[in-house]
C-alpha positions as CSV (number, residue, x, y, z in Angstrom):
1,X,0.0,0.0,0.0
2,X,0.9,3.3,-0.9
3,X,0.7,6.3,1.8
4,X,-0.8,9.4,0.1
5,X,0.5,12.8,2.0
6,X,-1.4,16.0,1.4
7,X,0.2,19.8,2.4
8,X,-2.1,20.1,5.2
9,X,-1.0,16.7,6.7
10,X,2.5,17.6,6.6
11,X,2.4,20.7,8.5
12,X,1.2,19.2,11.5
13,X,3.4,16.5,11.1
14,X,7.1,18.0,10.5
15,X,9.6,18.1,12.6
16,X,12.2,20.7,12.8
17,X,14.9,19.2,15.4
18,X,14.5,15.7,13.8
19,X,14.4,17.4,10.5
20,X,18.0,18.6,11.5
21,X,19.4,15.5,13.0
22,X,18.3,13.7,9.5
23,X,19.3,16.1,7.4
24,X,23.0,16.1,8.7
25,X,22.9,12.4,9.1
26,X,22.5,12.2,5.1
27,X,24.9,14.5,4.8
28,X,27.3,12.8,6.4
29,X,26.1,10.0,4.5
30,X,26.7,11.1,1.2
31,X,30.9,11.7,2.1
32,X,31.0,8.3,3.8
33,X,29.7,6.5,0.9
34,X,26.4,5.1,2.4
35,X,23.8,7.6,0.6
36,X,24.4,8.4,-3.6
37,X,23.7,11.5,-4.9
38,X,23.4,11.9,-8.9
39,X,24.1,15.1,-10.5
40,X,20.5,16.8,-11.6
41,X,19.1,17.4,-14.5
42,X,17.4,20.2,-15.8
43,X,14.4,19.7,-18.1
44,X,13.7,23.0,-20.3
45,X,11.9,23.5,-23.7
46,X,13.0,26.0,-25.8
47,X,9.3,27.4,-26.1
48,X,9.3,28.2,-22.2
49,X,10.8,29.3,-19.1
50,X,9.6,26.4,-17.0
51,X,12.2,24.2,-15.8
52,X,11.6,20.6,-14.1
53,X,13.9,19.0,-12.2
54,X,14.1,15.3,-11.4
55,X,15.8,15.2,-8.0
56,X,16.9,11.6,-7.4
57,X,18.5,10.3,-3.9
58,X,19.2,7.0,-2.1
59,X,20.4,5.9,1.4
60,X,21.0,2.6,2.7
61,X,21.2,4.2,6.3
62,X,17.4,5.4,5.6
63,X,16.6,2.2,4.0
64,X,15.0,4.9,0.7
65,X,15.5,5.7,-2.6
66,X,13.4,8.6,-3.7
67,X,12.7,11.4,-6.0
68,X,11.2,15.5,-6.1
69,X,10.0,16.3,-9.4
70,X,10.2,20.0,-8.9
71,X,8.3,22.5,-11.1
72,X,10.0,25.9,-11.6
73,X,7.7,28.0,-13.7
74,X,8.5,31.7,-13.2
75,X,5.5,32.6,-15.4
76,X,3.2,31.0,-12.9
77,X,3.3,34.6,-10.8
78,X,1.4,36.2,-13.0
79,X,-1.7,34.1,-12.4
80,X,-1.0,34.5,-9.1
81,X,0.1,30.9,-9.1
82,X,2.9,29.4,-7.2
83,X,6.1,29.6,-9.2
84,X,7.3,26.4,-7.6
85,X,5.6,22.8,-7.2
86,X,6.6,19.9,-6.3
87,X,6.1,15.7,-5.6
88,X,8.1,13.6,-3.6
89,X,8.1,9.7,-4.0
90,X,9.3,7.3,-1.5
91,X,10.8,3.6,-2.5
92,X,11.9,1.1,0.0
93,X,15.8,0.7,-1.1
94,X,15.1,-3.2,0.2
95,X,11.9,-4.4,-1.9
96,X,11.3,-1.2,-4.5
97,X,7.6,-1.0,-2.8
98,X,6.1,2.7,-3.8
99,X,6.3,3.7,-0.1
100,X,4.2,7.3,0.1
101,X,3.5,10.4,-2.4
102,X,4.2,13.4,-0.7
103,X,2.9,17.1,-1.8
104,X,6.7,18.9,-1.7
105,X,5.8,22.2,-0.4
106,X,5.6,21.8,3.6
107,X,8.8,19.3,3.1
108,X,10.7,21.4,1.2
109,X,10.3,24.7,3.2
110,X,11.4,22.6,6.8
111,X,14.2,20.5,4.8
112,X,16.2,24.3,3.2
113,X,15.8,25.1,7.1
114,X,16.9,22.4,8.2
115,X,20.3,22.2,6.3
116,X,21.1,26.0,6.9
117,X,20.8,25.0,10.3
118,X,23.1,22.4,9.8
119,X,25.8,24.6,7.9
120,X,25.0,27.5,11.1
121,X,25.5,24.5,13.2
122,X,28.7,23.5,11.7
123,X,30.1,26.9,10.3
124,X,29.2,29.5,12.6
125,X,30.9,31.1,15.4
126,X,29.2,29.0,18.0
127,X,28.8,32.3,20.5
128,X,26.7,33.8,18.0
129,X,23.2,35.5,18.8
130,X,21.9,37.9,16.1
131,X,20.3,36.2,13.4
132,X,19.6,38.6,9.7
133,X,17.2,37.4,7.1
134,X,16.7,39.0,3.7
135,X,13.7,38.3,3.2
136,X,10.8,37.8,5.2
137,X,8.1,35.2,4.0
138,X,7.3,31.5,5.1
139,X,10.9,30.0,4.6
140,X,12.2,33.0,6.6
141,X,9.7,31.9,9.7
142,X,11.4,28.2,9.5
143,X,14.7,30.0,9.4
144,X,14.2,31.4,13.0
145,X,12.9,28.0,13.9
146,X,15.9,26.0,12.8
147,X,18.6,28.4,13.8
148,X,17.1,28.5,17.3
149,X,17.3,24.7,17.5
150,X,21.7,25.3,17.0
151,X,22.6,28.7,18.5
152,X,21.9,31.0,21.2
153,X,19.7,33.6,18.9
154,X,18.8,36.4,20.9
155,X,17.9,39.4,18.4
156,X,16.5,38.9,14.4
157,X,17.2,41.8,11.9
158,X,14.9,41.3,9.0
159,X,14.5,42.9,5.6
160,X,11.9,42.7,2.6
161,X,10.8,44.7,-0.2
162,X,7.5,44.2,1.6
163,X,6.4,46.2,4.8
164,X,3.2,43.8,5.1
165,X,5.1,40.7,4.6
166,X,7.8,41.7,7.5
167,X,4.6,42.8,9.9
168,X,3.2,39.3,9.4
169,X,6.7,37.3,9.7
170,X,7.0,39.4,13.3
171,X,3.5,38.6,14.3
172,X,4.8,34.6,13.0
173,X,7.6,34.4,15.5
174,X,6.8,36.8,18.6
175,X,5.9,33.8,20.0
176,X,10.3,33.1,20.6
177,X,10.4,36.8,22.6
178,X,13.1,37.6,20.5
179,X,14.1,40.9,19.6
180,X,13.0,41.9,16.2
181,X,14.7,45.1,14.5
182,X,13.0,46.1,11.0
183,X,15.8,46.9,9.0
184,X,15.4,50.0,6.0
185,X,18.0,48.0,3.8
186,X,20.0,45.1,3.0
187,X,22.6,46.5,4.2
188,X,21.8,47.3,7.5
189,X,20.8,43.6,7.9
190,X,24.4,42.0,6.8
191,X,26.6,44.6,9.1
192,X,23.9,43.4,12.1
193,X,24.2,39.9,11.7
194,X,26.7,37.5,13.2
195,X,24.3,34.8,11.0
196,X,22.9,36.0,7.7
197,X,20.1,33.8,5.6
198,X,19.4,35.3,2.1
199,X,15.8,34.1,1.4
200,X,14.6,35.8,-1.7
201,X,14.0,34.8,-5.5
202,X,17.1,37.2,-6.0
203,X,17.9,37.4,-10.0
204,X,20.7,40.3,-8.9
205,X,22.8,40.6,-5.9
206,X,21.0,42.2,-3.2
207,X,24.3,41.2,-0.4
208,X,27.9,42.8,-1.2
209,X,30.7,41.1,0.1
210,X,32.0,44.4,1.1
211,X,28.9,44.7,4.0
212,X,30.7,41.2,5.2
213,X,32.5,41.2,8.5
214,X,35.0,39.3,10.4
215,X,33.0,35.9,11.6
216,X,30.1,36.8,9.2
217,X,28.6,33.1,8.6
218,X,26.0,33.3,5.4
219,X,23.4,31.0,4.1
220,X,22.3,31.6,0.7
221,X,19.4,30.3,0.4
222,X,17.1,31.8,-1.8
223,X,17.5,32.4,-5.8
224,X,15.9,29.5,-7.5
225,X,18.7,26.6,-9.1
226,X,19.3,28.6,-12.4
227,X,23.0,29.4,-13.2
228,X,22.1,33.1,-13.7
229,X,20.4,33.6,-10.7
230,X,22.2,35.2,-7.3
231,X,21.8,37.1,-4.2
232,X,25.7,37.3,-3.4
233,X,27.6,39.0,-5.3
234,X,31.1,37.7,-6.9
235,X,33.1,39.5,-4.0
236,X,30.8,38.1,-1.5
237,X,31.4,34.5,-3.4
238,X,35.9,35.7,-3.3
239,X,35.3,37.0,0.5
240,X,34.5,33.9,1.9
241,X,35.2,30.2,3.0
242,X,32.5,28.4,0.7
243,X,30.8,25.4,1.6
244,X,27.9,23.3,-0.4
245,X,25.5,20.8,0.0
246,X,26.8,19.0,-3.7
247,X,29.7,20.5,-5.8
248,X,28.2,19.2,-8.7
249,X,24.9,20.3,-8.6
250,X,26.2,23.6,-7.3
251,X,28.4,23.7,-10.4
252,X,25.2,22.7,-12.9
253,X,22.5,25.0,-10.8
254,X,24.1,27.7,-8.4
255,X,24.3,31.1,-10.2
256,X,25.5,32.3,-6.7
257,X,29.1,30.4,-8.0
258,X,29.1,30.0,-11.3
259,X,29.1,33.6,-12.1
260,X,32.1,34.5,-10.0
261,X,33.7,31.2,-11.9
262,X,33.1,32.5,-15.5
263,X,34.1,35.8,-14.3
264,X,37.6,34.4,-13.7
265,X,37.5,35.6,-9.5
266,X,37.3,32.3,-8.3
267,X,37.2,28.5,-9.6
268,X,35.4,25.5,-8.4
269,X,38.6,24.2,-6.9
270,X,38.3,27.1,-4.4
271,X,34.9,25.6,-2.8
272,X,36.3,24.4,0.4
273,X,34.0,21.3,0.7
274,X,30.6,19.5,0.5
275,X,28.7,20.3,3.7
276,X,28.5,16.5,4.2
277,X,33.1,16.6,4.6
278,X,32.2,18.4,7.9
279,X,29.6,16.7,9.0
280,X,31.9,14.1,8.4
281,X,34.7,15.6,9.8
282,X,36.7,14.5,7.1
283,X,37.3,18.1,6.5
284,X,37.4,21.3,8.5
285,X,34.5,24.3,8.8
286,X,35.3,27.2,10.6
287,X,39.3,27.5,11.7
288,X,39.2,30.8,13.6
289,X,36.6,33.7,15.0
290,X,37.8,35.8,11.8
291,X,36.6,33.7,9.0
292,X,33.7,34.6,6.7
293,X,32.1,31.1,6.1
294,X,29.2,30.7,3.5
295,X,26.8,27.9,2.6
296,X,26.1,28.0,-0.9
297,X,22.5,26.1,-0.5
298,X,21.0,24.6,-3.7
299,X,19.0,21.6,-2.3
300,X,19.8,17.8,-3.3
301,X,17.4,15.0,-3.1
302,X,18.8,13.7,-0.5
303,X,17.2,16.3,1.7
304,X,14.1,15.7,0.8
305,X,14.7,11.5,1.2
306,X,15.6,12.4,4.9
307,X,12.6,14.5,5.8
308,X,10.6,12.2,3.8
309,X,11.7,9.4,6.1
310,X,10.9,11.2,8.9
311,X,7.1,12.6,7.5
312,X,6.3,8.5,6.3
313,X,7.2,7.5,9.8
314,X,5.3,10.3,11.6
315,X,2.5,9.6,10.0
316,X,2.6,5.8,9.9
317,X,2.7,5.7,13.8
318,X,-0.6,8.7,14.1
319,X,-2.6,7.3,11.2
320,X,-2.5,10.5,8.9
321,X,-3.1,9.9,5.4
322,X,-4.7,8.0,2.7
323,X,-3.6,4.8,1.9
324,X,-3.7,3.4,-1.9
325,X,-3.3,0.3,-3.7
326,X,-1.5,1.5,-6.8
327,X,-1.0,-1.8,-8.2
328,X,-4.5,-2.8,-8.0
């Protein structure tokens, strides 16, 4: 039988500190051989925009082979449509059963959380209290969540284009009693921050790695996996210790370094490791209070095959769902 997950059954049913936990476990997983990670694929037509994106993953640890088809359709805005969609589909990596079919939205907002709370985790100065966040809209909200679950956060400086959309993210979190500072630019958020996430559908650079100082740590986060697309610009990319979840999607997806690259600043060689090294500890993360450190986040499969994991379970043991014989 096959367990049928809508949105609205997810959201009650994720996870964030487990989410975490999973998350680095697969990472860690990937450098010690036990998970597989193919490079993506990009699907495009040369009639249209829209992109789709197979995102395959498998773990032994996790017992799961799965795969998010993700829908990236730009033009969907304009009929006030979401510009991304997605499906996740869960195999049993021991019989190929078709485990669950999981709506990708509530997974995929806790999962990009959840790993820049393990790159924070592993990259930041471990004192740190001030979180910033460019940007200010759901995936911001599980920001503040995951970073709470790894550091001391004691003070948020936000920023978005929007003035409604940063009153609503405030009355999301007030909740935490933290305090919350409305910044009036971009700016103003990076020189605050001793953690800065960069959560917005940037095409441009909105962050300067001139704004960056000593024991910044960054997650770039946001701009959707299109090799033209940033929110950091090339000094930002030269300024810092680079990390990423997979140096070869990063190479195939990540405008956020591949720009920089074809602009001769930096090469791919210069990417100190895959997230999963550290988690690892086959290689290092931070080495002093000085460094800049920045998690290049792209999303993998793999992410999603851990949360998954996590939702089938969860909903398995409280009897949430719909189940299906799709071989009938």
């Amino acid at each position: 039988m096959t367990l049928i997950l809508k949105a609205s059954e997810l959201q009650a049913l994720a996870d964030m500190p487990g989410t975490i936990a999973a998350v680095e476990r697969v990472f860690a997983g990937l450098s010690q051989g036990t998970a597989i990670q193919p490079a993506p694929d990009s699907l495009v037509l040369p009639s249209s925009d829209a992109r789709f994106l197979p995102m395959a993953a498998l773990s032994g640890d996790e017992e799961l082979a799965s795969v998010k088809l993700l829908a990236d359709i730009p033009a969907n805005r304009e009929s006030s449509l979401p510009t991304q969609r997605s499906t996740i589909m869960l195999v049993s990596q021991l019989t190929g059963e078709t485990l669950a079919i999981l709506d990708g939205k509530v997974p995929t907002r806790v999962r990009t959380a959840a790993a820049s709370a393990v790159a924070t985790k592993l990259l930041a100065r471990p004192g740190s209290t001030t979180l910033g966040l460019v940007g200010a809209g759901a995936l911001a909200v599980a920001h503040v969540e995951a970073m709470l679950a790894v550091l001391p956060i004691e003070n948020v400086v936000v920023w978005s284009r929007s003035a409604d959309t940063v009153t609503a993210f405030c009355g999301e979190i007030s909740h935490h009693g933290l305090n919350i500072s409305r910044a009036s630019s971009v700016r103003e958020v990076v020189e605050a921050s001793d953690v800065l996430c960069t959560l917005t559908p940037a095409v441009e650079p909105l962050v300067e790695g001139g704004w960056f100082k000593p024991g910044l740590h960054v997650n770039a986060v946001g701009s959707r996996p299109r090799a033209d697309h940033r929110e950091i610009d090339s000094a930002g990319m030269v300024r810092a210790r680079v990390f990423v979840d997979s140096l070869a999607t990063a190479m195939a997806k990540s405008g956020g370094l591949i720009m920089p690259v074809a602009e001769g600043l930096m090469s791919f060689e210069d990417v100190e490791a895959e997230l999963g090294d550290v988690a690892a500890r086959t290689r290092a993360g931070r080495l002093s209070d000085e460094d800049v450190t920045l998690f290049n986040s792209v999303g993998i499969g793999l992410q999603d095959l851990a949360i998954g994991r996590l939702l089938y379970d969860a909903a398995l043991t409280q009897g949430v769902g719909t189940h299906v014989a799709l071989n009938n």
